[in-house]
Structure formats: C-alpha cells, structure tokens
C-alpha positions in Angstrom: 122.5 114.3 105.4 125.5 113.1 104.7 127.8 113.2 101.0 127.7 109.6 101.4 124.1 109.1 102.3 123.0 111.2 99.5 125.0 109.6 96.7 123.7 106.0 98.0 119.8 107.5 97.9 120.5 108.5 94.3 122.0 105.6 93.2 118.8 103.6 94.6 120.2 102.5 97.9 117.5 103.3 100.6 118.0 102.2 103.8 116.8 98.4 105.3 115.1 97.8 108.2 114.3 93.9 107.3 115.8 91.6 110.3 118.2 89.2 109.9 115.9 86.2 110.3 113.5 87.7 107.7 116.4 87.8 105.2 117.1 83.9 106.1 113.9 82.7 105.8 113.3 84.6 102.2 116.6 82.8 101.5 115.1 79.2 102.4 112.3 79.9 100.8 114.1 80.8 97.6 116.0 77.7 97.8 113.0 75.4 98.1 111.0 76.7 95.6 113.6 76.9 93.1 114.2 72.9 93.9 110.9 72.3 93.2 110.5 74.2 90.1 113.3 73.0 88.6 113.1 69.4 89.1 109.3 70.5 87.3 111.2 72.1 84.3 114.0 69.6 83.9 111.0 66.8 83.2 109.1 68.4 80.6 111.5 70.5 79.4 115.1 69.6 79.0 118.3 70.9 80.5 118.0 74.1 77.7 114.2 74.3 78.1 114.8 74.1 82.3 117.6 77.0 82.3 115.4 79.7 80.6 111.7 78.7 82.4 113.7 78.5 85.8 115.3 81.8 85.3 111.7 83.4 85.5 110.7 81.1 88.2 114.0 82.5 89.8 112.6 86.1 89.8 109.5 84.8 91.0 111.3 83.2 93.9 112.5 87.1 94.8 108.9 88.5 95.0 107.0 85.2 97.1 110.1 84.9 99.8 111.4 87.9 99.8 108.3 90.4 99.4 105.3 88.2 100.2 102.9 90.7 100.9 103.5 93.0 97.4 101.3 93.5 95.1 102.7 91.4 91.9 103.9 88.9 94.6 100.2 87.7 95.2 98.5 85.0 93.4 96.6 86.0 90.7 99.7 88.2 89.0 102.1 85.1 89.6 99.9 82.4 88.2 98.0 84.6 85.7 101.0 87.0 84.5 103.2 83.4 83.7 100.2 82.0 81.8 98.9 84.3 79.6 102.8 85.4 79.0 103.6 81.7 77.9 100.6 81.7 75.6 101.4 84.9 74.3 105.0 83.3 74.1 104.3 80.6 72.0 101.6 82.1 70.4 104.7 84.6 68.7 106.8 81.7 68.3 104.5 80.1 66.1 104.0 83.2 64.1 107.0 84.9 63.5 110.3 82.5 62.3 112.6 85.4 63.3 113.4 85.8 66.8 114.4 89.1 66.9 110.8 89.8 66.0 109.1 87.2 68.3 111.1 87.6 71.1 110.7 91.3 71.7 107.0 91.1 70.4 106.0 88.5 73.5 107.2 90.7 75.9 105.6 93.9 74.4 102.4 92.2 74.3 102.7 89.9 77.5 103.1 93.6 79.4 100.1 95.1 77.8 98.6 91.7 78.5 99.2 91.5 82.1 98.3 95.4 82.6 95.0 94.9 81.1 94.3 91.4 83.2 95.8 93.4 86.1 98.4 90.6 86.9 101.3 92.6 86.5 104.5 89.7 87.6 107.7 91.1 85.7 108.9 87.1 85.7 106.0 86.7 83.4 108.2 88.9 80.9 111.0 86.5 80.9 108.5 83.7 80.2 107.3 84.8 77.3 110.6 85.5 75.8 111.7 81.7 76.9 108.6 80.6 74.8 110.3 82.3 72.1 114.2 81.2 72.4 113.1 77.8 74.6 114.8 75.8 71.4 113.7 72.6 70.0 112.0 71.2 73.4 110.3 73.9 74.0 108.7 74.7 70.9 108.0 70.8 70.8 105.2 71.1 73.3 103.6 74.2 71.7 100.9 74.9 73.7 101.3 72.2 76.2 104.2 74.5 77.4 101.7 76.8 79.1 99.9 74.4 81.4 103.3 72.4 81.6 105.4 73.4 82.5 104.7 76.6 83.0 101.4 77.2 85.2 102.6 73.4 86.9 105.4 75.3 88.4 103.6 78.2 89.1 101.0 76.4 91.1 104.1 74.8 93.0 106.0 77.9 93.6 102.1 79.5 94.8 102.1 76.2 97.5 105.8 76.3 98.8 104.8 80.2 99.4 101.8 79.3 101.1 103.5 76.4 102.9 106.6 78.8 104.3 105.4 81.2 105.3 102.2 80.6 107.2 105.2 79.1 109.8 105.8 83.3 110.3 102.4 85.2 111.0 104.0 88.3 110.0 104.3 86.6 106.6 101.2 84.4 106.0 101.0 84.1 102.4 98.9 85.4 100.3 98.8 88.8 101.9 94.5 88.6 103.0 96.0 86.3 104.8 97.7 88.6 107.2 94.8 89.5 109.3 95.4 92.2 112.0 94.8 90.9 115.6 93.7 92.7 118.8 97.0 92.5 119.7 98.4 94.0 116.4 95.7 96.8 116.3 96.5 100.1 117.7 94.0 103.6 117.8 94.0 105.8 115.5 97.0 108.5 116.1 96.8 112.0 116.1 97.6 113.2 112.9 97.9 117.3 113.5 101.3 117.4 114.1 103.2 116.0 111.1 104.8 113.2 110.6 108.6 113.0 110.3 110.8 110.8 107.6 111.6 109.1 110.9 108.1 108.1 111.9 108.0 106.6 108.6 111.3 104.6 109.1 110.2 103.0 112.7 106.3 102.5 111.4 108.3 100.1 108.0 110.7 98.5 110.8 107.8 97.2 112.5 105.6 96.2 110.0 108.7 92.8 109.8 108.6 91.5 106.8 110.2 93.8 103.8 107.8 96.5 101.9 108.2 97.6 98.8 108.5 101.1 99.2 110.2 103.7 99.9 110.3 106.1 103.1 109.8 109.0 100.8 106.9 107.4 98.8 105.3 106.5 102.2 105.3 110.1 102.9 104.4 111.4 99.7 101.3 109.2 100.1 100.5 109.9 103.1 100.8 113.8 102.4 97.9 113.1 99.1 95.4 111.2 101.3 95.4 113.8 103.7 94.8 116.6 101.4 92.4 115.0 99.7 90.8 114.3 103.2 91.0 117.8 104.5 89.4 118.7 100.8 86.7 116.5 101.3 86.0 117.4 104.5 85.4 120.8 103.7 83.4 120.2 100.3 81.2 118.4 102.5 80.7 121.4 104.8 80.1 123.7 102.5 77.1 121.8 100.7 74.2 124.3 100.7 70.4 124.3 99.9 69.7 125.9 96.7 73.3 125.7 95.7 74.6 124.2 92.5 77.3 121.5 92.2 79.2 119.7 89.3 80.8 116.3 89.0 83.3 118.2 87.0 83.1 115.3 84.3 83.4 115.5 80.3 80.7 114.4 77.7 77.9 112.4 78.4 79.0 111.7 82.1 78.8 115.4 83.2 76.1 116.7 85.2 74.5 119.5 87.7 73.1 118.9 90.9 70.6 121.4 92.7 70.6 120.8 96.5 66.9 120.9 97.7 66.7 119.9 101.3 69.5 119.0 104.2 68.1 116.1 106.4 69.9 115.4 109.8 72.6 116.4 111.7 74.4 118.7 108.3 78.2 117.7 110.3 77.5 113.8 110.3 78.3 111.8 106.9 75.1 110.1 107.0 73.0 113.4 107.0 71.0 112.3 103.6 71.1 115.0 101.1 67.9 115.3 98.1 69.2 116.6 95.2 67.8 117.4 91.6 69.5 117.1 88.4 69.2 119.9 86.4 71.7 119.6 83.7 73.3 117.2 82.1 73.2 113.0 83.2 70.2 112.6 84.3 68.7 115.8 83.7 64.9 116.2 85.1 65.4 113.3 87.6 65.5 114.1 91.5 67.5 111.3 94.3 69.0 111.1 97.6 72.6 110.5 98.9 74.3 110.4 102.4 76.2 114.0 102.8 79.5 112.1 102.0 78.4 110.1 98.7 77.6 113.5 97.4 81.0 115.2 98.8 82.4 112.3 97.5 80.7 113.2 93.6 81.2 117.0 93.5 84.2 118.6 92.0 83.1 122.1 92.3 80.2 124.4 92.8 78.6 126.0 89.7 76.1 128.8 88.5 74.6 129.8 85.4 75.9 133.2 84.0 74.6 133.8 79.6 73.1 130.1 79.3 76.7 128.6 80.4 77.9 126.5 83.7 80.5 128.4 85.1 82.7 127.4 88.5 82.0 129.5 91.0 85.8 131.2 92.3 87.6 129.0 90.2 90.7 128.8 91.0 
C-alpha cells in the first residue's frame, strides 16, 4: 500500500465504488426534496424559521438520496427521530430561558430519545436545536412546530424518496423494498478459502447503490459471524446425554441443563433434544428443543465439584 493510500485511509478517505449515474440521481433527488421542503418551511415558518428546519431537512436529503438503503435513512428513524427531537425541542425551549442551556439539553436528550425509540436520524439532532434557536416564529407555534412543520416535511421528504427512487430497482425506497430476484440471487459460495479485501471491494461495487460501510468493517464482520458459526457448530456436536450445560447467564436468568435423551439424526439441527433443569431458572422442570435452539442457549458445559457449578476446561 501506498504512502499516499495510507494517509488518505487515515484521514477517512476510503475508496468509492458508486457509479456516476448513482451520484447524479442522489443529486436530483437532493434537489427535489429540498424544494419541497423548503417551500413547506418558508409557509409556516418564516425566512429565519425555514433556514434552520431546512438545514436538518438538508442532512436528511444526504441519507434518503444518497444512502437509501442505511439504516437511519429508512422511515421510521427519519420521521420518528425529527418528531420526537422537535418535541423534545420545544419542550426545552419552553423550559429553560437560556439557550445555552436549552439548546445543548435538546440534543442531549433528543440522542438518548432516539436511541431508546431506536430511530437513530442525526438530522433529528439539528431539529431539536432549531426548536431552541428557531426565534420568534418558531417559538410562536410551540407545539404546532412538531406536526408543522416539522413531521409535514418529513412525510414529504419520506414521499419524494419513495417517488425517486422506485424509478431505479437497485434503489427502491424504503430498503424492504429491495426485494432480491431470481435473477439477483446467486448460491451460496464456498467460504473455506478466505476472502480477500478485494472480494469485499467487487461484492460493494456490485451491490450499485452506496453502502455505508467500510471494506474493512465488511471483513471484520464477516470474520465474527463465521467464528461464531464454526463455534456453534461445534457446541452443537458436542451436546452429550448425561452431560451438563449452562446458559452462562447472571442472577435470576442463569440456569443448568441436564441432557437426557438425543432423538434423531444427532448431525441434523432439527434432532429434538429433552433436557432437565436442574439448577437455577426453572429448576425441577423437564422440555424439549431442536439440537440448534439448545446450541443456540449453551455457553458452556458444567459440573458440580463441593456444591459449586464449575466450567468444565474453562478456558
């Protein structure tokens, strides 16, 4: 790797793969929902009012055109992380008279807000703040200013999305949407040889439409969910009668499981597996699971040694 290469990658620069026409269309989709939402703002709002709310509506713009199919582009984080941000907005306007209090206060609690809700939009940030610094107009419609103008041009951003970019089937909006075809689908690859930062590179230049994520992240992902494949694929071989097995969990959630009988083909997932609970949740009680719920469930296998569960070859 190059000097050059390496100072871009740690200054945040990775490399694109997004066509040209995929960078023209975000752009016209920009264009016309910003137009839309501004003539919205400008109505209920005022000039001063318009310049703030459209500035959040102007990041918003960035995640539906240009990132349709990420997760805080879809639409329950853009129409739920501008409302309850604008009602947490005003609700700190009314409250606090200083604005160096209110202000930073709405977006504090707008980001706990959204987290919780899980509507995570970072435009919803800016809202709330405009709630707060808005001026006279803005504070004028208390909270009217949620519904309108806020979620109004929401709603009308969400349509002009929807409207744009069902045109593109690589970018039908929201992202359920996207449905994969016979055409699109293609059997499952050999994965015992691994894959290269390349294969990575090619797979995100043919998904089309840009994806929020790195090459390196892809990889990194990819790496955990096969190692915790290959793990559960050998818990679940190694489930034996008569052995003991813990969920590995704390307090009232923990528990022991006895494994009584094998049913089935032991290598096929479905294989049903009776159990008894001998300690902990659930103690006394006896069920049944399919071999790869119960792989699923244990974190490690157990005995008793002096009145104590202890892992056996813990590592």
């Amino acid at each position: 790797m190059s000097f050059v290469k390496k100072v871009l990658i740690c200054c945040g620069v990775e490399s694109d793969a997004t066509g040209h026409l995929e960078k023209i269309i975000s752009a016209a989709g920009g264009f016309a929902g910003i137009l839309l939402a501004m003539s919205v703002s400008l109505h209920y709002v005022g000039t001063q009012g318009a310049a703030l709310l459209v500035a959040s509506m102007g990041a918003s713009a960035v995640l539906l055109f240009a990132v349709p199919h990420g997760a805080l582009s879809q639409p329950w984080p853009l129409l739920g992380g501008h409302a309850v941000s604008a009602l947490i907005g005003v609700a700190c306007a009314q409250t606090f008279v200083n604005p160096l209090i209110a202000a930073p206060l709405s977006a504090a609690l707008a980001i706990a807000a959204m987290h919780y809700l899980r509507c995570i939009h970072p435009p919803g940030g800016a809202t709330a703040v405009a709630a707060v610094i808005g001026g006279s107009e803005v504070h004028a419609l208390g909270y009217q200013f949620v519904l309108t103008p806020v979620l109004l041009n929401a709603t009308v951003m969400l349509f002009a999305a929807v409207a744009l970019n069902y045109a593109f089937p690589w970018r039908r909006y929201p992202a359920a949407l996207k449905r994969q075809t016979g055409k699109d689908k293609v059997p499952r690859a050999d994965t015992s040889d691994k894959l290269s930062h390349g294969d990575f590179e090619y797979a995100l230049g043919e998904i089309g439409s840009y994806v929020d994520i790195t090459e390196d992240d892809l990889a990194r992902i990819y790496e955990l969910a096969t190692k915790h494949a290959q793990h559960h694929s050998a818990q679940s071989e190694q489930i034996t009668v008569g052995h003991f097995y813990s969920n590995g969990e704390y307090g009232v959630q923990w528990s022991v499981r006895q494994v009584t009988e094998l049913s089935g083909d032991v290598s096929n997932e479905n294989a049903i597996v009776a159990f008894k609970i001998v300690a902990g949740d659930g103690q006394g009680t006896a069920n049944t699971s399919t071999r790869a719920d119960f792989a699923d469930w244990v974190k490690h296998e157990v005995k008793q040694e002096d009145g104590s569960w202890r892992r056996v070859n813990p590592v």
